[in-house]
N, C-alpha and C positions, 0 to 999 in steps of 0.2 A: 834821530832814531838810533844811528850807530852811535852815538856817543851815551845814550842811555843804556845799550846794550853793553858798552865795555865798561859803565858804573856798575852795571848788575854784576859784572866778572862773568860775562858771555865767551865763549872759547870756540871760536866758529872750527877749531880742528874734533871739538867733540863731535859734530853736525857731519863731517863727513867721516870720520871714523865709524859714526853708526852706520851711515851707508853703506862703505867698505865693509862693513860687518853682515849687512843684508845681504849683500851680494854674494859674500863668502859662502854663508849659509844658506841660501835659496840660489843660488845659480851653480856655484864649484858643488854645493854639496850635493843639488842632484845628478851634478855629472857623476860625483865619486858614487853616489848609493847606486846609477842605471849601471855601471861601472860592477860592483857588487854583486848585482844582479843578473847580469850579464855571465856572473862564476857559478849560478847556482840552476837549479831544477824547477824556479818557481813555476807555479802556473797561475792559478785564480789568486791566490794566495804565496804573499814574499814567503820563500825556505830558507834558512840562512845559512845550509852544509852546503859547503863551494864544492864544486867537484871539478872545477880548473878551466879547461877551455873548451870544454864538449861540445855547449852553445855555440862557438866560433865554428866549428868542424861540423856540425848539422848545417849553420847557416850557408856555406859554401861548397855545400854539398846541395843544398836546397837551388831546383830548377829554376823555382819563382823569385828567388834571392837573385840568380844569376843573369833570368830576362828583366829584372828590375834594375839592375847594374846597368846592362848593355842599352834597355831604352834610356836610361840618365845621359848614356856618353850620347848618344844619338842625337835627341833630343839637346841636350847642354850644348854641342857642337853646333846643331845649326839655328838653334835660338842665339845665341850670343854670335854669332859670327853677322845671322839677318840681322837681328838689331842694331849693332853696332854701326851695319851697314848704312841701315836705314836710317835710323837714328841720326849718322853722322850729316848722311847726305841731305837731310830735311834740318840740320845747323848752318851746313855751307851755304845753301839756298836764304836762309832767312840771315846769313850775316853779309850776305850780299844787297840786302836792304830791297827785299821783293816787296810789292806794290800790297798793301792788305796784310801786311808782316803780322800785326796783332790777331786779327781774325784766324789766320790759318794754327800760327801759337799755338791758340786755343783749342783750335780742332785736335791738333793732334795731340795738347796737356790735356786734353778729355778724359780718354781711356785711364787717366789713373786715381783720378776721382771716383771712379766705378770699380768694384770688390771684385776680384778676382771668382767668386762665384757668378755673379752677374755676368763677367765677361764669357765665362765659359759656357752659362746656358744659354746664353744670346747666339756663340757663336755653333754650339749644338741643334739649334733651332733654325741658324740659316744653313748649315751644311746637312741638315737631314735629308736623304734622298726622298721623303714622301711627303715632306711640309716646307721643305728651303727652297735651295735655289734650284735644285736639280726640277724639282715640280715647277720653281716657276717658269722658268724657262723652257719645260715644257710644252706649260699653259700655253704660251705665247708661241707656238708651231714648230719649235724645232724638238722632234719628236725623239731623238736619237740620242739626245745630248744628256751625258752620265758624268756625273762628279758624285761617287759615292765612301769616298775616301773615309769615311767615318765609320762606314762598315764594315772598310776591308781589314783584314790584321796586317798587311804587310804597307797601309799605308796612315790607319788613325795615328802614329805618333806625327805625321807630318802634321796634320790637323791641330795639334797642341803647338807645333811649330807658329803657324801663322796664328793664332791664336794669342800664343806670348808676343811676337813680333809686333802683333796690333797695339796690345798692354802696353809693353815696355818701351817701343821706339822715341814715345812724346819724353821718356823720363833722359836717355841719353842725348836727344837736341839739345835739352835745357844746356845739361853738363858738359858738351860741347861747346854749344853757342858758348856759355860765360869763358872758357876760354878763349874762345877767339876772340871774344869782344875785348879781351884783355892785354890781347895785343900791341903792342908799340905801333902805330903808326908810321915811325920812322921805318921799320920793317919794311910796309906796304910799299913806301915809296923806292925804297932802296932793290924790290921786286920790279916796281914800274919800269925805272931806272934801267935797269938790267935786260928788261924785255922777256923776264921770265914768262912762260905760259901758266894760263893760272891754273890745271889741275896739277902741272909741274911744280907750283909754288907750294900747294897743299901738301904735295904727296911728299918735297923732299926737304920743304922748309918747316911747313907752320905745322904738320901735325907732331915730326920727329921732336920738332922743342913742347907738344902738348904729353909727353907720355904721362904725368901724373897724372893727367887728366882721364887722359884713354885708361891709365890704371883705376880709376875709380871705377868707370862705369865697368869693370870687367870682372872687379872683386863683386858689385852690386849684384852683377846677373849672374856671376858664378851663385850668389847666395837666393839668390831666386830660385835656382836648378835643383840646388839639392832641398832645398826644403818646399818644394812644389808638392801641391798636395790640391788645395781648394780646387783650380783648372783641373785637373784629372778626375775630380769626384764630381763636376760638376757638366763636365763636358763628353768622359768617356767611363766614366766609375772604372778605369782599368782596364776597359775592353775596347773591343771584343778577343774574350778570354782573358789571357793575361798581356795582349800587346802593347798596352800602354801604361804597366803595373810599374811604380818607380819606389825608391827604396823609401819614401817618408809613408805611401799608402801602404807598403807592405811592413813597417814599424807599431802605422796605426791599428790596422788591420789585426796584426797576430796579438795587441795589446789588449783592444774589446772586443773582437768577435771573435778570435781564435782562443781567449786569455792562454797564452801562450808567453809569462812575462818574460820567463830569462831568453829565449830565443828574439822576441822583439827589443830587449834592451841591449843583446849583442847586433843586434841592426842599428840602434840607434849609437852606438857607442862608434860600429863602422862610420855612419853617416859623419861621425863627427869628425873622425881619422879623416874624410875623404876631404872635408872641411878645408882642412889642414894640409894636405899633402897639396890640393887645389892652390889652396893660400902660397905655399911656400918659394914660388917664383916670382910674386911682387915682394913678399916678404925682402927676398936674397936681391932682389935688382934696388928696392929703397934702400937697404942697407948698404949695398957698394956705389949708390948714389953720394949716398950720405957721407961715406969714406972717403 
């Protein structure tokens, strides 16, 4: 086949040059038009007199822009911190070679076979104080017993916490486990040897020589965080009120039901900035790796 294609004068640099071209055009370009639009006064309808940075000075001046920020950090902080946790500590358990290692695997690679919608209304249906677990355990005589954290505004963002943590922990084992399965052996022995204790081993051997690793899952759930959307429409639509309001539903938001375009595309232009500023310390630690 490839020898028929370099009769024809096939040019496999055409092949991805088109690509690079789609890409250009449908991804850089809608960042440069939200970019654009982000200068001007749109609303239902693109306007194309820029009038500079007004949008940017509404947006941060905007209340909901501001508790959309602060649930991000909140949220972002202890979803990637429990995951990681968790994540990590259900990799050390399974590379320790537990009894039923495939079975449990599974259990926990579950949750990500399942859409991030799904995951949310499931876990909105057991955290309901009037149809979850708070009634069931009711049921069952203990009369007093309150977990209504989905109602409250000063605690539904932790709801999205255990929520993500459920989601996500199966995906950071994976990306753990293959590192340590990828360990030298000699390593191991040369621990045995030594009389190392083994959380001691973990904590100042085998994870310090894992950092790309640990850097993957970290970029991954940074990119979770900011563009988390589905869980919050699905689990708390934002509420109650705005407590759980994060900057992707407040981008979506001011686009179709507010059509409010240049103001949502100066969100989403932030969003991408926060992308970026997020990125720029694995960015600066591979590169002086790399150096």
């Amino acid at each position: 086949m490839s020898t028929w294609l370099k009769r024809q004068g096939f040019k496999p640099d055409i092949t991805v040059a088109a690509f690079f071209a789609v890409v250009a055009i449908f991804f850089y370009g809608s960042i440069l038009w939200t970019f654009y639009m982000s200068l001007t006064r749109s609303t239902l309808i693109p306007k194309y007199e820029i009038v500079g940075f007004d949008q940017y000075f509404d947006l941060f001046t905007n209340q909901r822009w501001l508790v959309s920020c602060l649930n991000m950090v909140i949220f972002g902080v202890f979803y990637m911190v429990g995951t990681l946790a968790f994540g990590t500590l259900l990799a050390v358990l399974a590379d320790r070679r537990i009894k039923a290692e495939s079975f449990f695997r599974t259990i926990f690679l579950y949750p990500l076979a399942v859409s991030l919608i799904i995951t949310g209304l499931s876990w909105r249906w057991l955290l309901d104080p009037t149809t979850g677990l708070q009634a069931l355990i009711r049921g069952i005589g203990w009369e007093t017993f309150t977990f209504d954290w989905l109602t409250r505004p000063d605690r539904a963002i932790y709801t999205l916490v255990i929520a993500g943590i459920w989601h996500s922990a199966g995906l950071v084992m994976v990306i753990v486990l293959a590192g340590l399965r990828g360990i030298d052996n000699d390593l191991w022995k040369a621990i045995r040897m030594e009389g190392i204790p083994l959380w001691r081993a973990y904590c100042q051997v085998i994870f310090p020589g894992m950092r790309p690793v640990i850097a993957s899952c970290v970029v991954l759930l940074m990119s979770e965080v900011i563009r988390g959307y589905d869980l919050i429409i699905a689990m708390t639509k934002g509420g109650p009120g705005i407590s759980t309001e994060m900057p992707a539903k407040f981008a979506v938001d001011f686009y179709f039901a507010r059509v409010n375009l240049g103001l949502a595309s100066a969100a989403s232009i932030m969003m991408l900035a926060l992308s970026l500023i997020m990125l720029m310390p694995y960015f600066y630690s591979e590169f002086r790796r790399r150096s």
